[in-house]
RODO-2510 file (C-alpha; in nm, 4 decimals, decimal comma):
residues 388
     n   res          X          Y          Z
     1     x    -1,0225    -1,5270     1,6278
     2     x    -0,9130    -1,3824     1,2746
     3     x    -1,1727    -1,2292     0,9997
     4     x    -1,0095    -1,1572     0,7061
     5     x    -1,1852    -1,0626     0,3365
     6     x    -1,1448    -1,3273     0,0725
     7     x    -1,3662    -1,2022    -0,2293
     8     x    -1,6846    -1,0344    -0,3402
     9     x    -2,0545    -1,1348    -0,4507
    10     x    -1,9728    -1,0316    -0,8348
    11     x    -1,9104    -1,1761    -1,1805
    12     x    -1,6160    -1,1006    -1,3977
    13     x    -1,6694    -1,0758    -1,7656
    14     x    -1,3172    -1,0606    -1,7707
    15     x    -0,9547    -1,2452    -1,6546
    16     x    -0,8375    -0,9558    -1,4006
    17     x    -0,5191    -1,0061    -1,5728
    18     x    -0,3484    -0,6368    -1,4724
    19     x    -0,4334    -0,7596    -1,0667
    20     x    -0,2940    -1,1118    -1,1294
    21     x     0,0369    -0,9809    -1,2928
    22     x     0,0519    -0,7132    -0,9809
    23     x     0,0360    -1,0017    -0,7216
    24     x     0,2811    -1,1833    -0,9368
    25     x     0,5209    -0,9614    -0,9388
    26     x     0,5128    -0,8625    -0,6130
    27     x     0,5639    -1,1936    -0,5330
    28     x     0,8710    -1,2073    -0,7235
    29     x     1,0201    -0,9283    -0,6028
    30     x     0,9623    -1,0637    -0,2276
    31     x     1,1434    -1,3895    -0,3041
    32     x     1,4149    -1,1982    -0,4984
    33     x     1,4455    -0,9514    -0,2115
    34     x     1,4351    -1,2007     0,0424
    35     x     1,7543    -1,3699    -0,0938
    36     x     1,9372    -1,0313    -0,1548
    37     x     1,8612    -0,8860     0,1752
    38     x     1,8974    -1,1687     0,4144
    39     x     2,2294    -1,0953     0,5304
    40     x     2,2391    -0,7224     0,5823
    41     x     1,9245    -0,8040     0,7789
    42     x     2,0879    -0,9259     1,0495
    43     x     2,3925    -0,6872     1,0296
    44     x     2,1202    -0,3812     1,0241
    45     x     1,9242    -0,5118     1,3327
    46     x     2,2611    -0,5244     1,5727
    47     x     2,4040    -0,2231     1,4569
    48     x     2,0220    -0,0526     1,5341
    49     x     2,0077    -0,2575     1,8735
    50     x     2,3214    -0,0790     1,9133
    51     x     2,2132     0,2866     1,8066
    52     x     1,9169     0,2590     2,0165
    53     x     2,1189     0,1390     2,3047
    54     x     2,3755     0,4306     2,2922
    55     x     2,0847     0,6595     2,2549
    56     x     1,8652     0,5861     2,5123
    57     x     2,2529     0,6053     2,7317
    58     x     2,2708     0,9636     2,6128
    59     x     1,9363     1,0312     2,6907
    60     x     1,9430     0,9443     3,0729
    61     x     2,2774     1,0938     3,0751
    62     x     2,1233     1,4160     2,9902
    63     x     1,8118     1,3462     3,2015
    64     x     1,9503     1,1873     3,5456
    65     x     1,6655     1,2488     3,7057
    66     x     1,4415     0,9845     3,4429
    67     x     1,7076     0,6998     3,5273
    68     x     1,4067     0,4112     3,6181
    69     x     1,3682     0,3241     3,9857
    70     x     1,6698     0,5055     4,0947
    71     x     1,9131     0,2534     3,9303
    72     x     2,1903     0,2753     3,6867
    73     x     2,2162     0,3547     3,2982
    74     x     2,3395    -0,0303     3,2649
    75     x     2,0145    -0,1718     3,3715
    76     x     1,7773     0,0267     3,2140
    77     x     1,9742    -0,0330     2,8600
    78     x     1,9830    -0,3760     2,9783
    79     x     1,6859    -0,5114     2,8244
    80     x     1,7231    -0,2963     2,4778
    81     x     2,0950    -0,5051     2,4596
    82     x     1,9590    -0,8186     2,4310
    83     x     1,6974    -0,7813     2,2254
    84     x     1,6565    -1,0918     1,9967
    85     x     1,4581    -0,8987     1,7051
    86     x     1,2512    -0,5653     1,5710
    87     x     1,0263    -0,6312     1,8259
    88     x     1,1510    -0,6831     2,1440
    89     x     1,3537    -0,4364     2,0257
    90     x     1,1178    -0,1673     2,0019
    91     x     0,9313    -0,3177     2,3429
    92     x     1,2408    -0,2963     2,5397
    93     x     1,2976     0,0696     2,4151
    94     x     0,9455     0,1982     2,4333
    95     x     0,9264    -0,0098     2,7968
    96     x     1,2699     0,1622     2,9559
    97     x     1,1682     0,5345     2,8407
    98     x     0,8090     0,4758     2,9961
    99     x     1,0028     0,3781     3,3120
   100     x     1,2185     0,6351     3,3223
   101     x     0,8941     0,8545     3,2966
   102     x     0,9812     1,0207     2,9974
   103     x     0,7779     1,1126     2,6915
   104     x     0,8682     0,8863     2,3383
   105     x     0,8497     1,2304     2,1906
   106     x     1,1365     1,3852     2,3939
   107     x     1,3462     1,0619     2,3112
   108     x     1,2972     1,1018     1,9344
   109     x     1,3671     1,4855     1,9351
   110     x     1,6820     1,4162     2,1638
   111     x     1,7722     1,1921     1,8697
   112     x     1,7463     1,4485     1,5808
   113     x     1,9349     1,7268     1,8659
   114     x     2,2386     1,4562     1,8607
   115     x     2,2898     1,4560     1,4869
   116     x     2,3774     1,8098     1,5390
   117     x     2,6183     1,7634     1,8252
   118     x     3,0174     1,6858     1,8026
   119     x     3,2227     1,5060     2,0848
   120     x     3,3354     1,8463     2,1823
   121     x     3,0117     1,8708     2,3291
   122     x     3,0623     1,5607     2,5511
   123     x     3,4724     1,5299     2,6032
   124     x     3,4855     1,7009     2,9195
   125     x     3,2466     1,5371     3,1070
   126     x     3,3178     1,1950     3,3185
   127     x     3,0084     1,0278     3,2942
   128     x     3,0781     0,8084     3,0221
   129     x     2,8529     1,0164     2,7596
   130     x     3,1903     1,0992     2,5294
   131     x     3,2537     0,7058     2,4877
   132     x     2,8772     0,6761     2,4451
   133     x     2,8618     0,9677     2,1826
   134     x     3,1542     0,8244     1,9906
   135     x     2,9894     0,4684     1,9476
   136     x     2,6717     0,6289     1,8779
   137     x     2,8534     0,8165     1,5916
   138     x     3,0103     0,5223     1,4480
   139     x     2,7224     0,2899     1,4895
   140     x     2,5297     0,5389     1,2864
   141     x     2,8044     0,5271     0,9713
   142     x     2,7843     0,1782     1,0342
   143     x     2,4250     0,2019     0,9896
   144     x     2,4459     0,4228     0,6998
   145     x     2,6594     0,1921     0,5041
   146     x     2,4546    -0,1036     0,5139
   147     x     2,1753     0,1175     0,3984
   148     x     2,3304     0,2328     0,1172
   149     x     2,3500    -0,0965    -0,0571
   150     x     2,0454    -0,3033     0,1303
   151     x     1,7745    -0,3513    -0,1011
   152     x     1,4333    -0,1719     0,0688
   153     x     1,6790     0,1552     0,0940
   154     x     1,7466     0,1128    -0,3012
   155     x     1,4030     0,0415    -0,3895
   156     x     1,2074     0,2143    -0,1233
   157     x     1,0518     0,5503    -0,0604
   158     x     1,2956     0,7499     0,1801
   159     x     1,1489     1,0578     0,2526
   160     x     1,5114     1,2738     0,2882
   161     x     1,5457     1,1354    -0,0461
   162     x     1,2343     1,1653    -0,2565
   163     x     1,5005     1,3223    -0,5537
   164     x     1,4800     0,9084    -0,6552
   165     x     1,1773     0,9282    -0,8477
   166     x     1,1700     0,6119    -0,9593
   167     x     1,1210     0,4850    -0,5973
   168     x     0,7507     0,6369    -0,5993
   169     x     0,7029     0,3344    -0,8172
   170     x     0,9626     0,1192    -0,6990
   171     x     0,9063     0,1096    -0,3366
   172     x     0,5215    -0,0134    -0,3839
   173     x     0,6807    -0,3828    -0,4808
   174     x     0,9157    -0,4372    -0,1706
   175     x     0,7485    -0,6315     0,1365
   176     x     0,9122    -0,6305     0,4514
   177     x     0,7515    -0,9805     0,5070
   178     x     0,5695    -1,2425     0,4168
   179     x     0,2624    -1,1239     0,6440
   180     x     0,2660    -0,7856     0,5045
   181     x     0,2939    -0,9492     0,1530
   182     x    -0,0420    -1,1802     0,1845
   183     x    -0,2191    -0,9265     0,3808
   184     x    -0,1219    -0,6672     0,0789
   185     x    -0,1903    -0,9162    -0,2087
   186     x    -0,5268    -1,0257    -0,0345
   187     x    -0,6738    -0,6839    -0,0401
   188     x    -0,5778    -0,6136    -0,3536
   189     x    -0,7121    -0,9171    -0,5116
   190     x    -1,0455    -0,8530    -0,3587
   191     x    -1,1147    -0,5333    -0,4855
   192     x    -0,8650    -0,5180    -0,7444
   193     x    -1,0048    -0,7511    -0,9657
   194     x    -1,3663    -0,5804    -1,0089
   195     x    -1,2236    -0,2467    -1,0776
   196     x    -1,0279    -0,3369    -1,3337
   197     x    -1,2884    -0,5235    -1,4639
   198     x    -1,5064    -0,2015    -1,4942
   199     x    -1,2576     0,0590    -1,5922
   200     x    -1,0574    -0,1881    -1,8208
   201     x    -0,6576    -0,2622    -1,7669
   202     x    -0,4721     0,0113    -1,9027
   203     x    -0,6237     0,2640    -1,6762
   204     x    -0,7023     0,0633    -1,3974
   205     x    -0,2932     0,0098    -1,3759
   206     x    -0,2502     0,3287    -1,4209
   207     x    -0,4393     0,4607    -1,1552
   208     x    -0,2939     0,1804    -0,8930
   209     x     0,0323     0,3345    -0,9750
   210     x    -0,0601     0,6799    -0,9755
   211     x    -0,2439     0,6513    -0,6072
   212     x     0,0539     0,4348    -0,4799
   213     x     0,2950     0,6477    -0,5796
   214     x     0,0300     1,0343    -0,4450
   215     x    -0,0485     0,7895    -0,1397
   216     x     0,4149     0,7935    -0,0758
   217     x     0,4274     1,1559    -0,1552
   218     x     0,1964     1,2174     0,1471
   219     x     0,3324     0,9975     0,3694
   220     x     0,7116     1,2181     0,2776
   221     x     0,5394     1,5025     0,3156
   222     x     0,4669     1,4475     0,6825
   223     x     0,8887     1,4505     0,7654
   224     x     1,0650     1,5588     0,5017
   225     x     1,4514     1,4535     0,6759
   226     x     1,3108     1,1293     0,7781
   227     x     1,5214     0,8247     0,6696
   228     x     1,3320     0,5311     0,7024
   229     x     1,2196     0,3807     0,4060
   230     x     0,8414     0,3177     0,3139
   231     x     0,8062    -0,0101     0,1220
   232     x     0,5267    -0,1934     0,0627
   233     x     0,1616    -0,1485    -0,1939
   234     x    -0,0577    -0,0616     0,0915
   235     x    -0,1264     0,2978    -0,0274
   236     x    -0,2118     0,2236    -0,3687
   237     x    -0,4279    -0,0550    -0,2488
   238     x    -0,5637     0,1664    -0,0430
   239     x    -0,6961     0,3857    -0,3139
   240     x    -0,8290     0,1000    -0,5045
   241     x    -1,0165     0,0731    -0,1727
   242     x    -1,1365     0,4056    -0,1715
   243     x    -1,1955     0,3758    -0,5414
   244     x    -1,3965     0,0784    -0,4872
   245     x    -1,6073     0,2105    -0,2136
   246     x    -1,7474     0,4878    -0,4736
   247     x    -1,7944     0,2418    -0,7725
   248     x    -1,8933    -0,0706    -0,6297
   249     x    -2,1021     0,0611    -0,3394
   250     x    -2,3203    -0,2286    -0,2466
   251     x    -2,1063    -0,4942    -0,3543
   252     x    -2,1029    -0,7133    -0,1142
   253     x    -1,7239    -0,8673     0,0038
   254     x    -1,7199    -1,2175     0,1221
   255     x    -1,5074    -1,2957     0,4328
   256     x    -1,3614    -1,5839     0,6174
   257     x    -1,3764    -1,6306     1,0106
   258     x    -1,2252    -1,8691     1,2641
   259     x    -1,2828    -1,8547     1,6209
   260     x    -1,1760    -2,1291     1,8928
   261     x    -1,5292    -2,1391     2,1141
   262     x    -1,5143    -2,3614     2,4043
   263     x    -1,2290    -2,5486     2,2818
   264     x    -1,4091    -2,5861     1,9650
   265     x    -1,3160    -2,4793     1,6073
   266     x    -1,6159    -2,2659     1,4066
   267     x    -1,5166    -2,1421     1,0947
   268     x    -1,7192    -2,0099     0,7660
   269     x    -1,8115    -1,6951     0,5950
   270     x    -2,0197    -1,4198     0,5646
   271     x    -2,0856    -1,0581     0,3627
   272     x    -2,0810    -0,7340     0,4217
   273     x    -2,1036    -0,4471     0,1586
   274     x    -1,8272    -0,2593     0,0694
   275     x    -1,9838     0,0732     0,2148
   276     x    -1,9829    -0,1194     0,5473
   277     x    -1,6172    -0,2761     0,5341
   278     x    -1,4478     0,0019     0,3493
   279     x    -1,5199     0,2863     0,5180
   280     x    -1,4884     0,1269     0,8667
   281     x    -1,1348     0,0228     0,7353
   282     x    -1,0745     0,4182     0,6427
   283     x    -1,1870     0,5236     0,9625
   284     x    -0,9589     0,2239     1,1705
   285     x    -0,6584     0,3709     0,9742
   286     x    -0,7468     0,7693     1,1118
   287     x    -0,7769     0,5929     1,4657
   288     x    -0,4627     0,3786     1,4892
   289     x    -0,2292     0,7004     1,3448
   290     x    -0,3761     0,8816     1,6160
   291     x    -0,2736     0,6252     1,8666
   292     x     0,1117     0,6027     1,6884
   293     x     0,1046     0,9448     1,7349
   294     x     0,0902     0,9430     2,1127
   295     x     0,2666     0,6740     2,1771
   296     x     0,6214     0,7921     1,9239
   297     x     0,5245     0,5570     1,6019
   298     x     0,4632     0,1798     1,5183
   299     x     0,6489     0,1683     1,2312
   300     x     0,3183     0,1274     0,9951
   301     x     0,2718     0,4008     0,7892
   302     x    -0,0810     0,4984     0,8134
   303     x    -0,1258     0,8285     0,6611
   304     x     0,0131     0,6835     0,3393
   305     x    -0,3262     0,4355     0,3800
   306     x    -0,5277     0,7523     0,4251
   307     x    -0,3554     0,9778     0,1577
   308     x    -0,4142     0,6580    -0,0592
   309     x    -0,8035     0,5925     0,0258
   310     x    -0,8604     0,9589    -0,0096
   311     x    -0,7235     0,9823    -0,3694
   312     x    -0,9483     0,6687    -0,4578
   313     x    -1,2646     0,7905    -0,3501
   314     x    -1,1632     1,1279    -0,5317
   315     x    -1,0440     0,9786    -0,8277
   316     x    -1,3927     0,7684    -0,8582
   317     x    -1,6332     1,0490    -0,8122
   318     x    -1,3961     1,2833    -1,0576
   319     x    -1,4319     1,0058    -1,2940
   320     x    -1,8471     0,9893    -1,2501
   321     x    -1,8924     1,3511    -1,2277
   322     x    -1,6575     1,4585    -1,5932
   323     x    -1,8315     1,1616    -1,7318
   324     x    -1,5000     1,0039    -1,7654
   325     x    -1,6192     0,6670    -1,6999
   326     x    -1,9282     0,7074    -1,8958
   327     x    -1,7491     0,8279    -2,1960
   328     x    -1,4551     0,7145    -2,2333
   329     x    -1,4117     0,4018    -1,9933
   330     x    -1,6928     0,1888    -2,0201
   331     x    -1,7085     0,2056    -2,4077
   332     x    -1,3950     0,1055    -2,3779
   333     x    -1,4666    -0,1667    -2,1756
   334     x    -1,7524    -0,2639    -2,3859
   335     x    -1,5148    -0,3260    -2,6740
   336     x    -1,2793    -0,5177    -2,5475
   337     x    -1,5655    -0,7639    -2,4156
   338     x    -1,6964    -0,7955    -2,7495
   339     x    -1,3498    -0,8448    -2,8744
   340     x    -1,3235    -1,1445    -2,6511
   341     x    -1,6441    -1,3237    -2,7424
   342     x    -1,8230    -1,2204    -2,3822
   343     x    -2,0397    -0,9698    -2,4744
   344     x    -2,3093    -0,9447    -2,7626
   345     x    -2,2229    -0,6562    -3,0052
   346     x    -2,5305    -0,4171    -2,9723
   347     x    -2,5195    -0,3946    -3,3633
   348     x    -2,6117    -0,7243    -3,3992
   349     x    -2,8980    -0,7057    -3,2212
   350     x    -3,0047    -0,3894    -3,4277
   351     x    -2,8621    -0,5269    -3,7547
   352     x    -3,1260    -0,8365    -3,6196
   353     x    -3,4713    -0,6078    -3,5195
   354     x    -3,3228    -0,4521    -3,9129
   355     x    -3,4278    -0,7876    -4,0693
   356     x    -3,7490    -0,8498    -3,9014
   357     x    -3,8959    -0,5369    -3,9754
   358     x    -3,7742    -0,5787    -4,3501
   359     x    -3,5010    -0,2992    -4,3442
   360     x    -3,3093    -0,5647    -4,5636
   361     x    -2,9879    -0,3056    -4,6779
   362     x    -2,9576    -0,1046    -4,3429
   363     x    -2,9107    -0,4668    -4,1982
   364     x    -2,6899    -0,5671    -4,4574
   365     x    -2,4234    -0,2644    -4,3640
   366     x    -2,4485    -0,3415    -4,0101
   367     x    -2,3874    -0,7016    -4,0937
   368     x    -2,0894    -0,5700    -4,3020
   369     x    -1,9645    -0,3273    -4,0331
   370     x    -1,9348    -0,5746    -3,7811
   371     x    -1,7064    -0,8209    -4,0763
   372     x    -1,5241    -0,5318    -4,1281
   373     x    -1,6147    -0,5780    -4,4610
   374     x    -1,6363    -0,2873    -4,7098
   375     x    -1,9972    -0,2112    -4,8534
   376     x    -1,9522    -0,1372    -5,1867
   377     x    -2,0864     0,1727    -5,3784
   378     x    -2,5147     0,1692    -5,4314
   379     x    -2,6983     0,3076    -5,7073
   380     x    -3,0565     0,2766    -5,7354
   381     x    -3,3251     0,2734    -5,4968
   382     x    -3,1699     0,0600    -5,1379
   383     x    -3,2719     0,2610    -4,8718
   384     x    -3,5925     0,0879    -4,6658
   385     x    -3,7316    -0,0983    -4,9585
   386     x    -3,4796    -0,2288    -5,1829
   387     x    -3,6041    -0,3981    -5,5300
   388     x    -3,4741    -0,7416    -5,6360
***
């Protein structure tokens, strides 16, 4: 069974053409991505198979007593070896230090202990831990290397690195997938498209950027030395989520189901507001962190979701409460409608009720106002009652 959100119960006067050209080109950067980083794909995930494996060695090294079942350091790395991808990977490893009866947490501090050890440390034992050391060592300059010219380390956010500004704008186009491309680009064209409709383009883009890039600042925040790199739009769709939840409160989001019942296929659709959906979504994020929290990560960087929701819903009421929106936004949304033929100019209609009521040259410089046309100089009686 799968529910996903496909669109909302609103009009556009508008093309959303800032949200069409922000799926576009993060669907251009994917493909171009996809082609640069295919090969130091596969070079990064054996040299981390190999890191992990020569870490988790260490570890029950260090910690006899957690070898699993009372067996040998060979068979509990065995399964982290020959791992086929990221996630048997990460099953393998999570799966052996749970054996061993260890906590995840231990294993990653034991990790960030090592980086400050040398071989002197380990060269007079016999248990194999110097040879281990020394691989781990290389593995990790290996590692380094590949980073330093793979494409989600140039673009993305690392958080030991955050002296790259540009990658708080940078990172928020780089997908580590196709999945976590059409699950981004599906969010943000459902609410993306009605914001920018009622705050207008310029600022609309602006603010996507600004909460994607306040949404990566939070999530660097959290580790500072960390060097995993965040990629992805999440947090600045999650503001326009949070954003959305404050200005389109009862708009109501359409979504698509498919279930298998009894062997049989139902599918269709259904709405919920957005001050059902969104804040359940907010709240789902704050859950699932705490649950990566206590079981050592999942590689999904929720706070940056959170950080990003937060500065939506912010951003929205700071924006109703200065009378930003009021002021400044929608009349200059208003314009631009009228510019493109969708709205009525409300001059007209006055220059219109002008006529009817007789108020022949108070019409006649509306009239003129709108064609940009210059009224010329008046002498005489014109005000109400003009003579002829």
């Amino acid at each position: 069974m799968f529910i996903i959100p496909i669109g909302t119960k609103a009009t556009l006067a508008l093309k959303p053409a800032v949200t069409i050209g922000l799926i576009a080109v993060n669907a251009i950067v994917f493909a171009l991505t996809l082609v640069a980083a295919g090969p130091d794909e596969s070079k990064l995930f054996d040299v981390q198979r190999e890191i992990c494996a020569e870490q988790l060695t260490l570890f029950l090294l260090e910690h006899p007593e957690n070898i699993p079942y009372g067996g040998t350091v060979e068979a509990a790395v065995f399964d982290v070896r020959r791992a086929g991808d990221w996630r048997e990977l990460e099953k393998a490893l999570w799966t052996a230090i749970a054996a061993a009866g260890a906590d995840p947490a231990d294993y990653e501090t034991f990790g960030g202990e090592l980086t400050e050890r040398t071989d002197l440390d380990f060269v007079n034992r016999d248990d194999g831990s110097s040879a281990a050391f020394r691989a781990w060592e290389a593995r990790r300059a290996e590692q380094q290397r590949i980073l330093d010219t793979h494409v989600n380390f140039a673009l993305g956010l690392v958080p030991g690195r955050m002296h790259r500004v540009h990658t708080f704008l940078t990172h928020q186009f780089v997908h580590g997938g196709l999945m976590h491309l059409l699950g981004n680009m599906l969010f943000l064209w459902v609410v993306g498209c009605l914001l920018e409709d009622s705050w207008g383009r310029a600022p609309f883009l602006a603010f996507y950027l600004g909460g994607g890039a306040l949404a990566g600042l939070a999530h660097c925040l959290q580790d500072t030395s960390a060097t995993i790199p965040l990629i992805g739009a999440s947090g600045a769709i999650a503001a326009a989520m949070g954003a959305f939840t404050v200005r389109h409160f009862m708009t109501r989001i359409r979504f698509f189901y498919f279930v298998i019942f009894f062997f049989r296929p139902l599918w269709g659709t259904f709405f919920l507001p957005a001050c059902v959906f969104l804040p359940f979504w907010f709240a789902q994020q704050i859950v699932m962190r705490s649950i990566a929290e206590a079981v050592g990560g999942t590689g999904v960087a929720y706070l940056a979701h959170i950080a990003g929701y937060f500065v939506g819903v912010v951003t929205a009421l700071a924006f109703k409460a200065t009378g930003v929106e009021e002021n400044v936004l929608a009349p200059r949304v208003r314009d631009r409608r009228i510019r493109e033929g969708v709205a009525k100019d409300p001059r007209f209609e006055r220059a219109c009720s002008l006529m009817q009521h007789h108020r022949i040259q108070q019409a006649r410089t509306l009239f003129d106002r709108l064609l940009d046309v210059p009224v010329p100089p008046t002498f005489g009686p014109t005000a109400d009652h003009p003579t002829f």
